[in-house]
N, C-alpha and C positions, 0 to 999 in steps of 0.2 A: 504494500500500500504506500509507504513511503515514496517508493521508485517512482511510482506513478503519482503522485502529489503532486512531486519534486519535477517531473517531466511536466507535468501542467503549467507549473512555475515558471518553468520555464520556456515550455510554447509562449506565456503570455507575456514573457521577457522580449523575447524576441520579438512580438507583436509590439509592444513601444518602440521596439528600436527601428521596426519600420517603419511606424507611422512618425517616427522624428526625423526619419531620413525624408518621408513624402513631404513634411515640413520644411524642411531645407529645400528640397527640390521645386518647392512652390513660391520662391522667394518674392515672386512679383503679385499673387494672388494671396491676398490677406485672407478675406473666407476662409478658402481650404488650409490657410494654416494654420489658423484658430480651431478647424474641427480636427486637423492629425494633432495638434498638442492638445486637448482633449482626449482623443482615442487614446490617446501616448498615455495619459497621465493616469485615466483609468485602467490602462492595462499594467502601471507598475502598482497600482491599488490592488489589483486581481493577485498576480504575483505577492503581494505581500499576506495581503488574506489569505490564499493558499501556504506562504509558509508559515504561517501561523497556525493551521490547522496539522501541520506536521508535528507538534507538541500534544496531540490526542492519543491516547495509545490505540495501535491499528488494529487490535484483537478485539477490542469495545465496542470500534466503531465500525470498522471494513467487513460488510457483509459477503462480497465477491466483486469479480470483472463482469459486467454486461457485455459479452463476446458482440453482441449486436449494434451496440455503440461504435462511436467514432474510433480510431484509435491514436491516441496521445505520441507516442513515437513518429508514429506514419505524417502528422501534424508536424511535429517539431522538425523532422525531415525538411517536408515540403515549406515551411515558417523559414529554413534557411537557406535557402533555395530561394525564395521570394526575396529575403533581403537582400544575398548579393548580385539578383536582376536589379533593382530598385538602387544598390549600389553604383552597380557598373552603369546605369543612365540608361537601362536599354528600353526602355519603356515608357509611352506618354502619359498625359494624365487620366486618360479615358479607360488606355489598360489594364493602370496602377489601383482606379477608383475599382473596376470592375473584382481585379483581385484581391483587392480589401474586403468587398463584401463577399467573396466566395469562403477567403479568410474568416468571415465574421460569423457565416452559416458554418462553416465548419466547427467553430467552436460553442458554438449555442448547441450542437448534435452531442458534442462531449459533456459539456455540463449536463444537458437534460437527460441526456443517456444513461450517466453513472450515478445521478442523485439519488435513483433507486435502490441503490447497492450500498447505504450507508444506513448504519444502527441509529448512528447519534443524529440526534436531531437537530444539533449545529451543524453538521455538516453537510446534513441536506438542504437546511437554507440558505447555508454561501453556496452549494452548487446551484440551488435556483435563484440566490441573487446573480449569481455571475451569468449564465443564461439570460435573463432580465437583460444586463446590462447589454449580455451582445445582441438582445432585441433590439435596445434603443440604440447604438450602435448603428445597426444595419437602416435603423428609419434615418438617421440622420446621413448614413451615406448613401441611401437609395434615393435621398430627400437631394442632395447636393449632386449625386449624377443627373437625377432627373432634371435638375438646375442645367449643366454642365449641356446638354444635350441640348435643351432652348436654345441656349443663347448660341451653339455651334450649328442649329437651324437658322437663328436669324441673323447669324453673320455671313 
């Protein structure tokens, strides 16, 4: 249980640290850089929540793995994968927006996935707070693409 806490922690590490690089890389559009230091800032919030649930002892609280859920490695994988495209600059902002949200659904499938699999009843409400959040998450980037796509109509 640990390993996988700890992996989640860090999927969602890595998720700041793209969304501070899409920040950087939007230097000339304020918007979108007010919504990646937001995503950024909730996701080191996520990370920190999750290591703070690693101080529960896993026999209390870890019921099992939902085989059927997302999978946490296969995520962190792919999470760093995305960063060094997003590094390397190879990607527009229309891309970048669309892989945020595939990002975003990805991680709402893991939280809501394994919330089932936990005894403590702490545990299952940060996993469905964190799910929550990559709800609102994904409204505000499906809110900002759908923006993004306007105005690339009426220009």
């Amino acid at each position: 249980m640990r390993r996988f806490i700890e992996c989640c922690a860090e999927v969602e590490e890595l998720a700041a640290f793209i969304y501070r690089e899409l920040e950087v890389r939007a230097d000339d559009n304020e918007p979108l850089q007010r919504l990646m230091r937001k995503l950024a800032d909730d996701e080191d919030d996520h990370a920190r929540q999750l290591r703070f649930a690693l101080r529960v002892s896993p026999k209390e609280t870890f019921a099992g793995i939902n085989e059927a859920a997302g999978d946490p490695y296969q995520l962190k994988s792919e999470a760093e994968q995305l960063l060094n495209q997003v590094k390397a600059g190879t990607r527009n902002e229309h891309e970048l927006l669309k892989i945020a949200v595939t990002l975003e659904n990805r991680f709402q499938g893991i939280h809501a996935g394994y919330v089932l699999l936990f005894k403590d009843d702490s545990l299952k409400k940060l996993f469905s707070s964190l799910a929550r959040a990559d709800e609102k998450h994904l409204v505000d980037l499906n809110a900002y693409l759908n923006e993004y796509k306007q105005r690339r109509a009426t220009s």
